[in-house]
MARBA-3410 file (N, C-alpha, C, O; in Angstrom, 1 decimal):
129
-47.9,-13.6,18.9,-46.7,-12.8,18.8,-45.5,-13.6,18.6,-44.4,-13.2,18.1 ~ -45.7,-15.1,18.9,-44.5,-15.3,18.9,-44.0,-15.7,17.0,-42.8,-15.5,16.6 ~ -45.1,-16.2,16.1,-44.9,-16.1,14.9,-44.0,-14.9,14.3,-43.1,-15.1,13.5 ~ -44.5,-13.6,14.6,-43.9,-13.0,14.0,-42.1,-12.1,14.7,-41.4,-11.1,14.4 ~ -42.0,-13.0,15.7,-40.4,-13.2,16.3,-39.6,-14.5,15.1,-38.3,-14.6,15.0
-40.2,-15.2,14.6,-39.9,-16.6,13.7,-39.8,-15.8,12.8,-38.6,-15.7,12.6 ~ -40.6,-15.0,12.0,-41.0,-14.6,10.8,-39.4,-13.5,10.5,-38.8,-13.5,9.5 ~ -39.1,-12.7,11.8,-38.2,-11.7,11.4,-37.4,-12.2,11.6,-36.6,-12.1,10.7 ~ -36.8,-13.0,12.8,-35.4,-14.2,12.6,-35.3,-14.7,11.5,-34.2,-15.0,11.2 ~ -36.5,-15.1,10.5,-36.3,-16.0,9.1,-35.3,-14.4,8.1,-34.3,-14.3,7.5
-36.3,-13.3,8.5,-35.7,-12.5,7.1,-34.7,-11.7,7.6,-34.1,-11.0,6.8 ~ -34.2,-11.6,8.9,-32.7,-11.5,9.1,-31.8,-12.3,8.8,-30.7,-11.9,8.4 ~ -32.0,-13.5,8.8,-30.9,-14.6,8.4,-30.8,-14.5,6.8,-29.8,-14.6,6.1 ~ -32.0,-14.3,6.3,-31.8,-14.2,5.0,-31.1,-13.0,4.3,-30.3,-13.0,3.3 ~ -31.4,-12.0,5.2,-30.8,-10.8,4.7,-28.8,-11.1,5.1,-28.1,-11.1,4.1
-28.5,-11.4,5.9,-27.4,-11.8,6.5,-26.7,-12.6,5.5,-25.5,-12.4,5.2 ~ -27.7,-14.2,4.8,-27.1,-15.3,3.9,-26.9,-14.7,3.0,-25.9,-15.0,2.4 ~ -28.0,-13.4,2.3,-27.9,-12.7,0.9,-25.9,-12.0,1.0,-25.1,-12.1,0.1 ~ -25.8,-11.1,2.4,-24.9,-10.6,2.3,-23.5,-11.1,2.1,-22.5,-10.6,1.5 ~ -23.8,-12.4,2.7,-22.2,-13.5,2.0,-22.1,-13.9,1.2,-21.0,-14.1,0.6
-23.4,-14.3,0.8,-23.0,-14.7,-0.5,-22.7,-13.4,-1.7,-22.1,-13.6,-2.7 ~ -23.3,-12.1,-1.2,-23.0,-11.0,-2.4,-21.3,-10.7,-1.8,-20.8,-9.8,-2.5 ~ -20.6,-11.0,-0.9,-19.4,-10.6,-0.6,-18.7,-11.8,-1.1,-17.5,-11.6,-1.5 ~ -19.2,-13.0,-1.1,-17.9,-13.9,-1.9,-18.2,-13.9,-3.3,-17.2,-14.1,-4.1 ~ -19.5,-13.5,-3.8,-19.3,-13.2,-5.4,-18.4,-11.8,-5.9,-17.7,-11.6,-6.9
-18.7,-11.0,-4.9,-17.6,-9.6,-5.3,-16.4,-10.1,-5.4,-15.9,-9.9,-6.5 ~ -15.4,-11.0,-4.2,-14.3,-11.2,-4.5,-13.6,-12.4,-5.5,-12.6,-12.4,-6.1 ~ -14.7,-13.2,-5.3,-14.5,-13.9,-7.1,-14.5,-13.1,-8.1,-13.5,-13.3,-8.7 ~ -15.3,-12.1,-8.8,-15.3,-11.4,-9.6,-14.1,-10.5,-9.6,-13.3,-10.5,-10.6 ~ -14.0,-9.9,-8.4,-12.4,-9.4,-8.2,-11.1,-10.2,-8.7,-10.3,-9.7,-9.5
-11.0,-11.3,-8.1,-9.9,-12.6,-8.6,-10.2,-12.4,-10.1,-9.6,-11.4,-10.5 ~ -10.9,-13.0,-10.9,-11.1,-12.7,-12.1,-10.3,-11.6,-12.6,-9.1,-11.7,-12.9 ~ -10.9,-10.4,-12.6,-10.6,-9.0,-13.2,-9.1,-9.1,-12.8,-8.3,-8.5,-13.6 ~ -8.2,-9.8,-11.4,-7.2,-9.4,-11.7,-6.2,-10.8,-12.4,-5.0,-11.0,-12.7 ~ -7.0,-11.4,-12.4,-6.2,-12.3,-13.3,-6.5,-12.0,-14.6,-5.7,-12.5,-15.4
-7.4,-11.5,-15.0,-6.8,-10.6,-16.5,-6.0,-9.7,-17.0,-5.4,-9.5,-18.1 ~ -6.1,-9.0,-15.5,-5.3,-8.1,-15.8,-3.7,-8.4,-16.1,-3.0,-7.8,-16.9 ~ -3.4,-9.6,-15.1,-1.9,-9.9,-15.0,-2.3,-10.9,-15.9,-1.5,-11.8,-15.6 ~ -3.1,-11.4,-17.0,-2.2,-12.5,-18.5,-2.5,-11.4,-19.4,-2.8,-11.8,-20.5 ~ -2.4,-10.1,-19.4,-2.2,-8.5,-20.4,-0.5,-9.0,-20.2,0.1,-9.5,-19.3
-0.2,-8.5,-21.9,1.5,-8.2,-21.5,2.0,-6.5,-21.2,1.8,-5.3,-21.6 ~ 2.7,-7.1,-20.5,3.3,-5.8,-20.2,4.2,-4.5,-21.3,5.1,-4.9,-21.9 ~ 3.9,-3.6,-21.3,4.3,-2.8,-22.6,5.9,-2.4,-21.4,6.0,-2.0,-20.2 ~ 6.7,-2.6,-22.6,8.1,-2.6,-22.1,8.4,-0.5,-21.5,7.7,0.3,-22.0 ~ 8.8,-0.3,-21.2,9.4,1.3,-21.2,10.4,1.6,-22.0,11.5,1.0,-22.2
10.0,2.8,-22.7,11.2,3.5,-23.7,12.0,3.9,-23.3,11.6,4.4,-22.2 ~ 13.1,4.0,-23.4,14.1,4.6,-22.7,14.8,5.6,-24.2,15.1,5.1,-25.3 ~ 14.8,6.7,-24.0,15.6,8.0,-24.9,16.3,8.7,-24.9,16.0,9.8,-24.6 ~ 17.5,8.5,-25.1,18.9,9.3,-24.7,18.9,10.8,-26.3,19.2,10.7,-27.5 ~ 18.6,11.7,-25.7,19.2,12.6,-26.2,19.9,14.1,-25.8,19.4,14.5,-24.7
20.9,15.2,-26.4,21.3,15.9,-26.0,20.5,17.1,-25.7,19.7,17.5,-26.4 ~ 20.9,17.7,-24.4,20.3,18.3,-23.8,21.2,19.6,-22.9,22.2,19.1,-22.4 ~ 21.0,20.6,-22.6,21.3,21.7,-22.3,20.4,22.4,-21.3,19.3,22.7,-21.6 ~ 21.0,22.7,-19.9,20.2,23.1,-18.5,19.7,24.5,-19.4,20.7,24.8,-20.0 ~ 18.9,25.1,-19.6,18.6,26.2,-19.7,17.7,27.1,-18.4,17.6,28.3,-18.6
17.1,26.7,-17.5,16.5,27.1,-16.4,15.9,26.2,-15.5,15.2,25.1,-15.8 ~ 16.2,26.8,-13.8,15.9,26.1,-13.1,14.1,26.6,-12.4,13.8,27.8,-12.5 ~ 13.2,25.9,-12.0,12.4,26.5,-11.6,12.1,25.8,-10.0,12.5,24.7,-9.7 ~ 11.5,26.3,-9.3,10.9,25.8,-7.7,9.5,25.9,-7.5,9.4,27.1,-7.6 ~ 8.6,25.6,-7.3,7.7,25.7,-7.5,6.6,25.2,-5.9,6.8,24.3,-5.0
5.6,25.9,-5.9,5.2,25.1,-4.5,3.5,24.7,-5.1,2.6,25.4,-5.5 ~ 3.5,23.2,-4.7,2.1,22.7,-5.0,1.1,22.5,-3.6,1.5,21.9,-2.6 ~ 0.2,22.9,-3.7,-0.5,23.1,-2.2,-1.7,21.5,-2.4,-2.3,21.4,-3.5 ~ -1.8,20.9,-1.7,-2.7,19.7,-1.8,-3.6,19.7,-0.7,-3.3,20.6,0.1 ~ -4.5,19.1,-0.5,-5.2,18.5,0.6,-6.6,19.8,1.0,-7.2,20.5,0.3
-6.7,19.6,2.2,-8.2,20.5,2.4,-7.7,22.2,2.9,-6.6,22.6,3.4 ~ -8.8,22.9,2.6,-8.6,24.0,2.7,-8.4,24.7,4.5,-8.0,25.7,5.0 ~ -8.8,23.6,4.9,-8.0,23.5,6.8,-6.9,23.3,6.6,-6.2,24.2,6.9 ~ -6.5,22.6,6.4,-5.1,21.5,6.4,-4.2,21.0,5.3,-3.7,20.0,4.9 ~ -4.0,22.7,4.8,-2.9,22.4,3.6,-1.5,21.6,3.4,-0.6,21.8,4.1
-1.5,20.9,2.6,0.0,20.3,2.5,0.7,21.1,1.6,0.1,21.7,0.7 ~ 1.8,21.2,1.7,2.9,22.3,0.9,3.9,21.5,0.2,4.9,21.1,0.9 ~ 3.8,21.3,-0.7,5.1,20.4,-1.2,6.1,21.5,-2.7,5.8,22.5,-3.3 ~ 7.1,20.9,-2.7,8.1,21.9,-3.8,8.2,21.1,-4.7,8.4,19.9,-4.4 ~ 8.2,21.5,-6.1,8.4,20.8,-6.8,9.1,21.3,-7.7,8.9,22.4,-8.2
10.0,20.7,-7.9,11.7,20.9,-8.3,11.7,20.8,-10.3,12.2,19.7,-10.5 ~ 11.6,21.2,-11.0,11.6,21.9,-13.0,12.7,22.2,-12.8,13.4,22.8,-11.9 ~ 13.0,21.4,-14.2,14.0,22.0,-14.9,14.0,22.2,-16.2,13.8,21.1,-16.7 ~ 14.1,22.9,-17.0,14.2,23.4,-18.9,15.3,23.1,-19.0,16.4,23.6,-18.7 ~ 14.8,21.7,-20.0,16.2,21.2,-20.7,15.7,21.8,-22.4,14.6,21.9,-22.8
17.0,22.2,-23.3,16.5,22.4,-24.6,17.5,21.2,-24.9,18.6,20.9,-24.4 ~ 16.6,20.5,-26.0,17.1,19.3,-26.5,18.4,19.8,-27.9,18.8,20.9,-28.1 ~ 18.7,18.8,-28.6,19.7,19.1,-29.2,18.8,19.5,-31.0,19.4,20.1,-32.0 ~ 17.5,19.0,-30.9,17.0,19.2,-32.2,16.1,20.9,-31.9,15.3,21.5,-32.6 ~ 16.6,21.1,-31.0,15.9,23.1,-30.7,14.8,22.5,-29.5,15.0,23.3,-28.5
14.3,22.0,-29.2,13.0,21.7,-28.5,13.2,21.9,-27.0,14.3,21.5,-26.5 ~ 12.2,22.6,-26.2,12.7,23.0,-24.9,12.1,21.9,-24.1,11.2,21.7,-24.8 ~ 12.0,21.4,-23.4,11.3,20.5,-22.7,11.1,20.8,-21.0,12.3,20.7,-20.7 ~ 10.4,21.0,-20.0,10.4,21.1,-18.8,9.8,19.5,-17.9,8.8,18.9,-18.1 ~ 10.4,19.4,-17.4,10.9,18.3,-16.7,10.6,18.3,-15.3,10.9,19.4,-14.9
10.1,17.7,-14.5,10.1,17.4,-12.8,11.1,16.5,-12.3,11.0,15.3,-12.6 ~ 12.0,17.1,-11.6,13.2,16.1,-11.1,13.5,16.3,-9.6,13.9,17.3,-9.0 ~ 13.2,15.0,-9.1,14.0,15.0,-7.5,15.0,15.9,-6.9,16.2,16.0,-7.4 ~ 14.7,16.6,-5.7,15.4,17.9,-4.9,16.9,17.9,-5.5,17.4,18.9,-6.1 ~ 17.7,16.4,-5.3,18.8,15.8,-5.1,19.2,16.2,-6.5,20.2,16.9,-6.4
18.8,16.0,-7.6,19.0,16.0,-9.0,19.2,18.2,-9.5,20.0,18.9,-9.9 ~ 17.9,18.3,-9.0,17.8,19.6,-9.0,19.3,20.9,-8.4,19.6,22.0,-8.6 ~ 19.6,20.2,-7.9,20.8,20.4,-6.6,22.1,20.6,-7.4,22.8,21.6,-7.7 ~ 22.2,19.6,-7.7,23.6,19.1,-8.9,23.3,19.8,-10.4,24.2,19.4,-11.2 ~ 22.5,20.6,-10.7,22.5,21.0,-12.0,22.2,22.5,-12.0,21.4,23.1,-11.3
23.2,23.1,-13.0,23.7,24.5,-12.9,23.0,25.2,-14.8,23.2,24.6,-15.9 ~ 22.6,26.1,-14.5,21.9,26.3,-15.8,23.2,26.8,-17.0,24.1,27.7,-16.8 ~ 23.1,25.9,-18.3,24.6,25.8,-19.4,25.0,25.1,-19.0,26.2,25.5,-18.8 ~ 24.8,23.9,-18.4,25.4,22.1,-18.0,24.7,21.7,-19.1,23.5,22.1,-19.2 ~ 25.7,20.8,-20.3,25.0,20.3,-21.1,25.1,18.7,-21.1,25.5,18.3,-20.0
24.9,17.9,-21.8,24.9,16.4,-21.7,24.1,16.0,-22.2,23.5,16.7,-23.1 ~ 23.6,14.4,-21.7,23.2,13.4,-22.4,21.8,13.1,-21.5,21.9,12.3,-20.5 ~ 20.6,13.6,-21.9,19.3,13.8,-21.0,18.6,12.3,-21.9,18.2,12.1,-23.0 ~ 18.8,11.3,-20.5,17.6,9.9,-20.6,16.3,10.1,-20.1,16.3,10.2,-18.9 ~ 14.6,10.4,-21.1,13.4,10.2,-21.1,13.2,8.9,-20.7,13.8,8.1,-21.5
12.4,8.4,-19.7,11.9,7.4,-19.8,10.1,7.3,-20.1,9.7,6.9,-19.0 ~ 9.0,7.5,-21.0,8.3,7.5,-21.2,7.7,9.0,-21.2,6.6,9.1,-20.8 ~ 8.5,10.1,-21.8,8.7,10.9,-21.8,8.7,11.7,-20.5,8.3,12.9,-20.5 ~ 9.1,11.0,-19.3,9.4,11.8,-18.2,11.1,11.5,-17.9,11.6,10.6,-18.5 ~ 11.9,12.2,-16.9,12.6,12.5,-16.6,13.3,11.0,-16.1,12.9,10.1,-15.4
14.4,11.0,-16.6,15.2,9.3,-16.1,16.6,9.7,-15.5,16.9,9.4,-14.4 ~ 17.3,10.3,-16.4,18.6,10.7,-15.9,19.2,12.1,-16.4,18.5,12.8,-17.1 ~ 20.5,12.6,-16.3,20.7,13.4,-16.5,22.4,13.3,-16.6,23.1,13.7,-15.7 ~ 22.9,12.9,-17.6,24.6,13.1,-16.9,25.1,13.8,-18.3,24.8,13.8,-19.6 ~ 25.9,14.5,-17.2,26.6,16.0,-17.3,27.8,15.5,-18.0,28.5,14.6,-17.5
28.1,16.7,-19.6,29.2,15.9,-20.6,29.4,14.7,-20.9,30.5,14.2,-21.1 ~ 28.5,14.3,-20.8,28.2,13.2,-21.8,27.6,13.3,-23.1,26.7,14.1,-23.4 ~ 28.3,12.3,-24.0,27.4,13.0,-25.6,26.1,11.8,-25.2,26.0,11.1,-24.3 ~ 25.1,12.0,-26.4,24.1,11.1,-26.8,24.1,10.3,-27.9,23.6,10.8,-28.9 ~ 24.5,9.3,-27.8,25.2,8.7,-29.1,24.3,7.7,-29.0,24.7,6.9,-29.8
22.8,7.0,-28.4,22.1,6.3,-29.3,20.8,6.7,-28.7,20.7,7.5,-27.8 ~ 20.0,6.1,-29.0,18.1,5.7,-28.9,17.9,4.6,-29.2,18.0,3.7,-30.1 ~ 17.5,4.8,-27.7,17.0,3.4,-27.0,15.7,3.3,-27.3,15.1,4.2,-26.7 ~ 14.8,2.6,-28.0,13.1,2.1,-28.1,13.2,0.9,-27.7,12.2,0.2,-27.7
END
């Protein structure tokens, strides 16, 4: 009996040595993958100023999480029509939503075609790429 007390102490430790060593090749592999990732260049962000017109505000409520334990969150639209006719709807911060009255017109900055800024009577006098 006592052989096979040796025998299963051998293939625990083995199973044990296999497991470190497969946990320091995961995180080498990991190191790798992210140092490829960071010598990728970074693609810069567009920035796009053009004219724009509040045309509607919207409130919206998005429900997340489990069907016990709903989360409720609002999510704050707005319809800008741009100055070439195009309507665009937009997700903007409570705070932003707050300050804008629908026929405020101005100078509406896209950043990656989402929502950057918003100022009111201002013209749009360039594009930014």
């Amino acid at each position: 009996m006592d052989w096979i007390s040796y025998v299963l102490l051998i293939v625990f430790l083995l199973y044990f040595i296999g497991l470190f060593v497969w946990i320091l090749w995961r995180r080498k592999i990991k190191r790798q993958q992210q140092k490829a990732e960071l010598a990728q260049p970074l693609e810069e962000p567009t920035l796009v100023v053009t004219g724009a017109t509040v045309v509607e505000k919207m409130i919206a409520d998005d429900v997340s999480g489990s069907p016990r334990m709903p989360r409720r969150t609002q999510v704050f639209s707005v319809c800008f029509k741009t100055d070439d006719g195009n309507r665009r709807t937009l997700s903007v911060p409570k705070e932003v939503f707050d300050t804008l009255n629908e026929g405020d017109s101005g100078a509406l900055a896209l950043q990656n075609d989402g929502y950057y800024d918003f100022l009111k009577g201002e013209t749009a006098t360039q594009n930014q790429e």
